[in-house]
N, C-alpha and C positions, 0 to 999 in steps of 0.2 A: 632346109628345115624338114621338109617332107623326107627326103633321103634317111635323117638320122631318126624320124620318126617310125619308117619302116622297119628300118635297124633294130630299132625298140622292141616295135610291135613285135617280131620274127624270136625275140628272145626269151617269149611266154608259152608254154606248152599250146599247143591247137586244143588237146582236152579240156582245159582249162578257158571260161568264159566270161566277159565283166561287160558291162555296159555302163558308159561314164552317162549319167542323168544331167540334163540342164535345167533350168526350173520349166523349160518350157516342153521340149524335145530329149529323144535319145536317140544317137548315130551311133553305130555299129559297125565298125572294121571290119570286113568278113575274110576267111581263111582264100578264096578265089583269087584273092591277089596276089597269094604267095605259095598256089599250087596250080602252073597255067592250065594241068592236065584236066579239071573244070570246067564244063563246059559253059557256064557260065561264070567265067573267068572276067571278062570286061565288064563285070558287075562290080564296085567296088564296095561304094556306102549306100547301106538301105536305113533307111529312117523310120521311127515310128512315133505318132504322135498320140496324147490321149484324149485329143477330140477327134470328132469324124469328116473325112477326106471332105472337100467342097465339090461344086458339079464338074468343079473343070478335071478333079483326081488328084488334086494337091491339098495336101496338108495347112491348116488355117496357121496363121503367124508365120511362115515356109520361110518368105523375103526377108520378114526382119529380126529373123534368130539364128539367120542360115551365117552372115559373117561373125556374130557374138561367138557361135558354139566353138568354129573353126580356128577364130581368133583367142580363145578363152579356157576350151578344152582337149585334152588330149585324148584320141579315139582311142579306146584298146580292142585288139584283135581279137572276135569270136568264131565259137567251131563252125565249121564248115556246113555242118548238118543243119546248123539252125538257119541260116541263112536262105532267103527265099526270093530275091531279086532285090532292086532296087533302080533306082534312074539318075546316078550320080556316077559321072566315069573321069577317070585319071586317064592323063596323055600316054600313050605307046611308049614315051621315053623315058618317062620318071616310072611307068609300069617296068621295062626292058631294066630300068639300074635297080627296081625293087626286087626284080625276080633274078637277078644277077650275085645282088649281097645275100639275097636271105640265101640262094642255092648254097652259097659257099657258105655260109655261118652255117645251116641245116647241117651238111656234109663237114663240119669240121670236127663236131665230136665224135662221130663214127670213125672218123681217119686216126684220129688220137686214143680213140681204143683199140684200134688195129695195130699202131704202131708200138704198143709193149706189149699186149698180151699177149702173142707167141712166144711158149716158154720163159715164161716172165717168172715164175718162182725158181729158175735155177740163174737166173741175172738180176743183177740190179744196177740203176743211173748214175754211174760216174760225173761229178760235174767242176767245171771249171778249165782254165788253158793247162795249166801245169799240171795236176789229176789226170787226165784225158793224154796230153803228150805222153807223160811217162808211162802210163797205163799202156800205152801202145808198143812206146819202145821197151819197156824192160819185161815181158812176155810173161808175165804171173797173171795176168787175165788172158780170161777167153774173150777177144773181143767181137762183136756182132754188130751192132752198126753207128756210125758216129752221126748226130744231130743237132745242125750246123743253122745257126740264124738268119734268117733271111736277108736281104739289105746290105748297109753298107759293111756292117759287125762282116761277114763275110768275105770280107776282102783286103780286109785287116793280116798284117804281117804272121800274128801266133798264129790266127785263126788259119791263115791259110798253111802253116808248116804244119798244123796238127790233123790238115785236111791232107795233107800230103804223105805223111806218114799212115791215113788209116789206108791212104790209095794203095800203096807199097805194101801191106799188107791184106791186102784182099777186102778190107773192110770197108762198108756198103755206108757212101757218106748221103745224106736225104736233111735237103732243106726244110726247116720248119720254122710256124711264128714264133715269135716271141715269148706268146702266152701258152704255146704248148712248152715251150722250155719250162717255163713257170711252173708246170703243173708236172713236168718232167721234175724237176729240183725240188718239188715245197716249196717256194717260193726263195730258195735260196741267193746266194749268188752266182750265175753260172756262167758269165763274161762270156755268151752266146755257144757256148759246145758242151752237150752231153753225149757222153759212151753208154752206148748198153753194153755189159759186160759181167761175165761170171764172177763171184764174189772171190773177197780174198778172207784168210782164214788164220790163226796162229799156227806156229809151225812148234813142231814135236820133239825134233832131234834136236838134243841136249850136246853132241860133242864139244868141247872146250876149245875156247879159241889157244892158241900155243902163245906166249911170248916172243915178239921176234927178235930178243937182246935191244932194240932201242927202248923199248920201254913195259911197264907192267898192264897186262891188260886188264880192262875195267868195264864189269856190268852194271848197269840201272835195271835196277829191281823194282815197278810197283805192284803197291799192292790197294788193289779197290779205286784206282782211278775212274772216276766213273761218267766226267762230263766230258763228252770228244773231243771239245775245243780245246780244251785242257790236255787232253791224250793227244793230239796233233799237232799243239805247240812244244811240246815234249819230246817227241819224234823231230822233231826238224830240229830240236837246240841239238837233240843228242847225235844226230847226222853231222852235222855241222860241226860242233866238238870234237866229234872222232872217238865216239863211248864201241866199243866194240861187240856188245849186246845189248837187246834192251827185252826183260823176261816179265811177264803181267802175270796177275792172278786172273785163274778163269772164272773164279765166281765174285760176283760181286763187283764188275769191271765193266767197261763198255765196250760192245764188240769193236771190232773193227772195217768201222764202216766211209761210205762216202763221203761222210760227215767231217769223218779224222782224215781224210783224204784230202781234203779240200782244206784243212784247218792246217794240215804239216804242209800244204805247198807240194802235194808231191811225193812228198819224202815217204808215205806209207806203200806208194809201190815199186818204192827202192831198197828202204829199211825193212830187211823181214823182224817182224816182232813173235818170239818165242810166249808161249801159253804155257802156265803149270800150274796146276791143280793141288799139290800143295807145298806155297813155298816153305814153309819153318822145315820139313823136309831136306828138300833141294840146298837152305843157306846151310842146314847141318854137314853135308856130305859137302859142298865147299869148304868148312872149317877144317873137315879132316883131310882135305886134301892143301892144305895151304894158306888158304884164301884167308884176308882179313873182311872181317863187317864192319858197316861205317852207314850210322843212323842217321837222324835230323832231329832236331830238338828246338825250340823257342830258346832266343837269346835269355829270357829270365827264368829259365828254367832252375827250379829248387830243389835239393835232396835226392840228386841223381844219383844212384850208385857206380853207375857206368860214369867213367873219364867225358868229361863235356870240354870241347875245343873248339875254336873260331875255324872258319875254314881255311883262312888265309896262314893260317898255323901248320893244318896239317900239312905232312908229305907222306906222298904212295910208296910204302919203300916193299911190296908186295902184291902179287892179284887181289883187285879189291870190287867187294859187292856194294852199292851205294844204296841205299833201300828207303826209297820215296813213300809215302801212306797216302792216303788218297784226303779228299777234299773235306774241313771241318775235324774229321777226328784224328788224321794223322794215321801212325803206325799203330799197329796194334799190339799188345802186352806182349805175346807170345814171339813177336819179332824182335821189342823192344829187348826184349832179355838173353837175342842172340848179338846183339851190336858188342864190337869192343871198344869201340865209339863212336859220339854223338856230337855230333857239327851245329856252330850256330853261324847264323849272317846276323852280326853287328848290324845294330841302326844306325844311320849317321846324324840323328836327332832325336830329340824329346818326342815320344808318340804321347797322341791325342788315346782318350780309353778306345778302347775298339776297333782299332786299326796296329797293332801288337804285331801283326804277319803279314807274310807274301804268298801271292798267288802260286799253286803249286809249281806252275807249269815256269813261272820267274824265279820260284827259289831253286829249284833243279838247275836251268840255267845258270844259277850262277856257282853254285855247287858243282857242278860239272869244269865250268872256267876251272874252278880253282884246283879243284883235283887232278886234272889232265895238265895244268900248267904247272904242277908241282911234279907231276912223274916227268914230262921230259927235261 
């Protein structure tokens, strides 16, 4: 109990000063016990009472408030300056395990601001097995050092191939707690391994993917996707599918971050994702080259001008743009009025009011099935 009290104490600034009052006495934790360099170090608790000392130099009530206080109240730790002796001493060994935890709690958040603040604004924390793996093996990061948990998570099969991989590449793997992971991730989840690593970014060049005679090639278009989870489950259906681009708008979109790393499994430092600035542009200059558009619309959708089709209806009989809108408002006019059509996903029941739709990142998905299993 003393152990996890020191603990405690050590986790309040030294500036910082409280005296816990009894009704009778006040003990005072003083800073000497957890700075041996003190030369009145073997001083623990000084007491002060508010009557006057007896002839012997002890405090009146001393014997029978001394086990109430110890038993009853919790000392808290004051600054070292105020502290002026006292005649109440702790054992060498509960002292030795005192000055052993607080050294290493003291010393731990200095080490964890050492550990990213070197060039920390041209990197940011990769986290997770699969994030971290690929990060390393498919070279679109700069990697700089892998931060690996301590304990048994360590010794764990992923953890040890992704420890293995940063070896292979020069990169500098350093064990750390748990709760630096924590504070590494936001409290994410980071199944004990973060990368420090230079950011990944959308890429620019527009060339066309070619058709390779088995089938028509097909981009995923969004536009204003803006919650990462949502952008990273999106990237893994479209990986997985076999979509041959996948093009975002840059304003109004969610970078592409650790976040969408950790949410596609991966897939975002495998899948490069194309940025442009403005799509109704970009679908234009596809129409002229060939390309069909092809929307998303609500199954009860009314007084569409544009051809409304089920998805399981359509087939790809050309290169085609599939054009996603982002979360709550969908597509916007100015896209809407580039589609040649507008796909719906049938319910397969009676909806309750306000559950009418699918989550973006699940209607894509299934939008995608159906489209690529109609081209081949």
């Amino acid at each position: 109990m003393l152990l996890v009290w020191c603990r405690t104490l050590h986790r309040l600034p030294v500036s910082l000063s409280r005296v816990v009052f009894s009704p009778i006495a006040s003990y005072n934790v003083t800073a000497p016990l957890l700075y041996p360099g003190d030369k009145s170090s073997s001083h623990v608790v000084s007491r002060q009472h508010r009557h006057k000392p007896g002839p012997d130099g002890r405090r009146d009530h001393e014997r029978s408030v001394k086990g109430k206080v110890w038993k009853n109240e919790m000392p808290v730790m004051q600054d070292a300056s105020l502290w002026k002796g006292g005649d109440q001493r702790v054992s060498s060994e509960l002292r030795k395990l005192c000055l052993e935890d607080s050294s290493a709690e003291r010393e731990r958040p200095v080490k964890q601001r050492s550990l990213l603040d070197s060039r920390a604004e041209s990197y940011e924390v990769v986290f997770g097995i699969a994030p971290c793996l690929l990060a390393l093996t498919q070279g679109r990061r700069k990697a700089r050092k892998l931060f690996v948990k301590d304990g048994e998570t360590s010794q764990r099969d992923s953890v040890v191939k992704v420890c293995e991989e940063a070896f292979q590449r020069g990169v500098q793997v350093q064990r750390v707690s748990k709760n630096e992971l924590d504070r590494m991730s936001s409290g994410r989840v980071h199944q004990g391994v973060c990368l420090h690593a230079s950011p990944l970014d959308f890429l620019t060049e527009h060339t066309d993917v070619k058709s390779n005679g088995k089938r028509n090639p097909l981009y995923l278009v969004l536009e204003r996707i803006q919650d990462p989870m949502n952008l990273g489950a999106i990237l893994r259906s479209a990986y997985f599918l076999g979509v041959d681009r996948v093009i975002s708008s840059l304003h109004n979109s969610c970078p592409l971050s650790p976040v969408v790393s950790k949410a596609s499994s991966g897939v975002l430092e495998v899948l490069g994702v194309y940025g442009c600035e403005n799509l109704k542009d970009m679908v234009k200059l596809k129409v002229k080259r060939g390309w069909q558009v092809v929307g998303t619309v609500a199954a009860d959708a009314d007084g569409s001008v544009i051809p409304v089709t089920q998805c399981s209806d359509f087939h790809m009989t050309k290169p085609t743009l599939l054009l996603m809108g982002g979360e709550g408002e969908g597509l916007s006019q100015e896209l809407l009025s580039l589609c040649q059509t507008l796909l719906t996903i049938p319910a397969g029941r009676d909806l309750c009011a306000g559950v009418e739709s699918l989550n973006v990142s699940v209607a894509t998905g299934i939008l995608l099935h159906s489209l690529l299993s109609s081209n081949r």
